[in-house]
C-alpha positions, 0 to 999 in steps of 0.5 A: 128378273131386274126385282131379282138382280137387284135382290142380289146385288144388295146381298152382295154388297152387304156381304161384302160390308160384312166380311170387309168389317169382320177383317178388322183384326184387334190390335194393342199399342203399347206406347208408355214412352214418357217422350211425346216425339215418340208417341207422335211416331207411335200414335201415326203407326196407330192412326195408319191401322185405324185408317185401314179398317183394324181397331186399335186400343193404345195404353199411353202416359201422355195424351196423344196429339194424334189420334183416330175414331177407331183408336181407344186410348187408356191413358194412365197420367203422370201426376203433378208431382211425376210431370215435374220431375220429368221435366226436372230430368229432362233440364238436367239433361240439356245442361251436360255435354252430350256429343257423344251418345252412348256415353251420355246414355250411361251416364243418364241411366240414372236420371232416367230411372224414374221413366222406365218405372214410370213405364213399369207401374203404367203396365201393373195399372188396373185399368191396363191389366184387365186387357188380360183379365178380363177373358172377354178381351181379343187382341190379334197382335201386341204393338210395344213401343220401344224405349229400352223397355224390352221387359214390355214384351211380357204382355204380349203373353198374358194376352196371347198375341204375336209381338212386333216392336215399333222402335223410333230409330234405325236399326242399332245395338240395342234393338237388333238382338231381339230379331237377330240382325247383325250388327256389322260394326266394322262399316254399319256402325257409323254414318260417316264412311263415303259413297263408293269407298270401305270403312277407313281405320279411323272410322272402324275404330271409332265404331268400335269404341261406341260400340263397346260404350253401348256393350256396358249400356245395354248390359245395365239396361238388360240388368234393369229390364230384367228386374222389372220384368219380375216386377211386372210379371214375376206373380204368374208362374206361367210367365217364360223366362226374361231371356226366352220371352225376348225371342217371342219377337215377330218383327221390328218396324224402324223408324228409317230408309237405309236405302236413302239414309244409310248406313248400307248394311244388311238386314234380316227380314224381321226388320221392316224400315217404315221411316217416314210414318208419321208424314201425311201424304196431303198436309192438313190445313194449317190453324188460320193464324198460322196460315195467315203469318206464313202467307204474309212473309214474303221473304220467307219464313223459319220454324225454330222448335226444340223439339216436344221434351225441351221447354223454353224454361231448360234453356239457359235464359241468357240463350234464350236472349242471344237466340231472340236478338238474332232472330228478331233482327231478320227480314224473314218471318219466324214461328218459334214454338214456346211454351209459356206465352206469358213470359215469352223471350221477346216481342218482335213484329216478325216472331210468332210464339206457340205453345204447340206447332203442327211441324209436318204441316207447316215443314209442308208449307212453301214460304218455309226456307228454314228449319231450326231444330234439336235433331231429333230423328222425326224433326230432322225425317219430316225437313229431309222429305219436304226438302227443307234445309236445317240448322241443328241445335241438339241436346241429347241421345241421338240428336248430336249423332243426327246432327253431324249426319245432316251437316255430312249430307250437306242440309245444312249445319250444326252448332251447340246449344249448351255453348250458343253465342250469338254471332255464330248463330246468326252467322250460320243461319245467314249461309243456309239462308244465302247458300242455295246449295244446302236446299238444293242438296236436301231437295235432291234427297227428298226425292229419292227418300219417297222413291220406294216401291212401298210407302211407309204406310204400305209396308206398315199395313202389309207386315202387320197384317201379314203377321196376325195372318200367320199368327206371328212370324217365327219362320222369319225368324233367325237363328241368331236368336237362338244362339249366343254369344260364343256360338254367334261368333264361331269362339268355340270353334275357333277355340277347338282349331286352337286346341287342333293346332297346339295338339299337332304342334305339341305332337310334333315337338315330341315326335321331333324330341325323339328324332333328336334323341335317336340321332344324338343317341346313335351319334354317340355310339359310332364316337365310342366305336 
């Protein structure tokens, strides 16, 4: 009886094994994007799969600093030649005035146009194209990388899976039309309108005059996207139509928290908030050199980095001074990531130069008092979660506009690193430093940023399943999607009150000519009598 039983329960358990290995859905990552911040959030979407039991097959440019036993990278590399002119791109960028992010997203259409062709020729890669020619390949679900690529979206039909875009930002003008989610200008177009109170005129006029910016971007995007498309795809005649292939979207995962971050603004169910992802729950242990100079400070200790794109060489070198001669003046501990340590801006007994940082670990570190950084979405998410406060120095894209969020909040300050002097600098970060009120106020948000009744990693493992369940999600979908920008916006049926009123009033004018008419008529005739 005990021989049997214990027959029975291994069959059970291997059962168990075989039918919790059988789960494992296939998944393609999309993540061409030539930005490693990016790939970084991408790859941790991708290890969180991985993790979970599914196997991912990731086609990336860059080589990933994250990654999984059960992720298999298809890496198409930038040649030499394509890794400087990324970098010359990415200088050029660091030199212009770029407060204002959609008019430097028009005017930096043309720089990047070497990226998205970059992301066009990944995809036409024979390694990349036999995921689909070659019959033997499944794949349950398609994650696409959001870099205004939507003409990526494509590939998801030649290898007949459901869709779901995984953007590194907050829901925006850009992204919502492939779900349908509202845009809401009028209050959801800018993060400045205060707890408790409406949009002021100031404020929705200053949304409107982005948003229209954004109109004439997305237009020429659209335009690009839809060439490439035909680049990419326009050999298979099976392929839909550019604007019909969008409306294939499942879902979108953002990179944010609405309910913490704000702007409070509706949102369809397609779009899922993952903000946080790339953020472990238990930081890995630090290198030992950086483990040993953090530990050492006992007054504390600052990370500075500009983020994964910026290099030391894009900064102008007389910055590169003035930043150096405040830090090395500090009692506080500084690790500064730098790319070449062979001509690096200085030694000082209290600066660590790196090539390359784990930030999350070290933001996760307890001597850290500070975070100087560009601004970047995932930099500005991982300091706001560890409750660290900031001194921003942004470049480009979104980082100005996440910049001047973070000094409403009251985390920290910002100033321009393209005009930097070095009293200010020291100057402001002397008042993080010496003002409690900066960390106590980012500590307080911390707190109710990690409040939420599914984790970042929940919700990503929950909807992605949920959609390769249902083989994709077009019950979700909304009908925004199918409509355009007439019907969306009630024009036609404001044109057709129109034309109802003009017609009455037209009506009334001729009913009330002939009254006129009678009575002047009749008027005359009792004269002559």
């Amino acid at each position: 009886m005990v021989h049997n039983s214990s027959q029975i329960l291994l069959l059970a358990v291997a059962v168990a094994a075989f039918m919790g290995g059988s789960q494992g859905a296939n998944i393609l990552g999309l993540f061409p994007s030539l930005s490693p911040s990016h790939l970084i959030l991408q790859m941790s979407a991708a290890k969180v799969l991985a993790e979970s039991g599914h196997n991912v097959t990731v086609v990336t440019v860059l080589k990933p600093v994250v990654n999984h036993k059960n992720i298999k990278v298809i890496q198409v590399p930038l040649t030499k030649e394509e890794s400087q002119q990324m970098s010359d791109t990415i200088g050029a960028m660091t030199k212009n005035d770029n407060s204002n992010m959609a008019v430097s997203l028009i005017r930096m259409m043309g720089q990047m146009d070497f990226m998205f062709q970059k992301n066009a020729e990944t995809l036409m890669d024979e390694r990349v194209k036999d995921l689909y020619l070659n019959k033997d390949n499944r794949f349950d679900l398609v994650l696409s990388g959001f870099f205004m690529n939507d003409f990526q979206l494509g590939f998801a039909k030649k290898v007949n899976a459901p869709v779901i875009v995984l953007a590194t930002m907050p829901p925006n003008q850009m992204v919502n039309p492939l779900i349908g989610n509202p845009l809401e200008i009028a209050y959801a177009g800018s993060n400045d309108v205060e707890q408790g109170k409406g949009a002021t005129f100031t404020q929705r006029l200053g949304s409107y005059i982005t948003s229209s910016a954004f109109g004439i971007f997305t237009y020429l995007s659209e335009r690009r996207n839809r060439n490439l498309y035909k680049e990419v795809f326009g050999n298979d005649p099976t392929m839909p139509e550019y604007s019909e292939m969008l409306k294939n979207t499942s879902l979108v995962f953002f990179a944010s928290h609405a309910a913490s971050e704000g702007p409070i603004r509706p949102n369809v169910p397609a779009a899922i908030e993952i903000g946080g992802i790339q953020i472990k729950d238990q930081p890995d242990p630090l290198p030992q050199n950086i483990a040993d100079f953090l530990g050492n400070g006992t007054d504390g200790a600052i990370l500075l980095t500009l983020g994964s794109n910026v290099q030391g060489s894009h900064i102008k070198p007389d910055t590169v001074v003035k930043m150096f001669n405040v830090l090395s003046k500090l009692k506080q501990r500084v690790i500064w990531k730098w790319e070449d340590l062979e001509k690096t801006p200085g030694k000082s007994d209290n600066i660590l130069f790196s090539k390359w940082l784990p930030q999350d670990d070290i933001l996760a570190h307890k001597n850290i008092k500070m975070f100087i950084n560009h601004a970047g979405k995932g930099g500005i998410t991982e300091a706001q979660y560890h409750g660290k406060p900031m001194l921003s120095l942004p470049v480009f894209g979104d980082q100005p506009g996440n910049a001047e969020d973070m000094v409403r909040n009251g985390f920290g300050l910002t100033l321009s690193l393209l005009t930097l002097e070095e009293q200010p600098f020291q100057e402001a970060i002397q008042e993080i430093l010496s003002n409690p009120q900066y960390a106590q106020k980012v500590a307080s948000f911390s707190s109710l940023y990690r409040d939420r009744p599914m984790t970042a990693r929940e919700s990503l493992i929950y909807w992605t399943e949920y959609v390769i369940r249902h083989h994709g999600a077009a019950h979700l979908q909304s009908p925004l999607v199918h409509m355009n920008f007439i019907a969306a916006n009630n024009i036609d049926i404001y044109a057709l009150f129109a034309v109802v009123l003009v017609t009455i009033i037209l009506i009334f004018r001729a009913l009330g000519k002939v009254i006129y008419r009678k009575i002047t008529s009749k008027s005359k005739k009792e004269k002559l009598h």
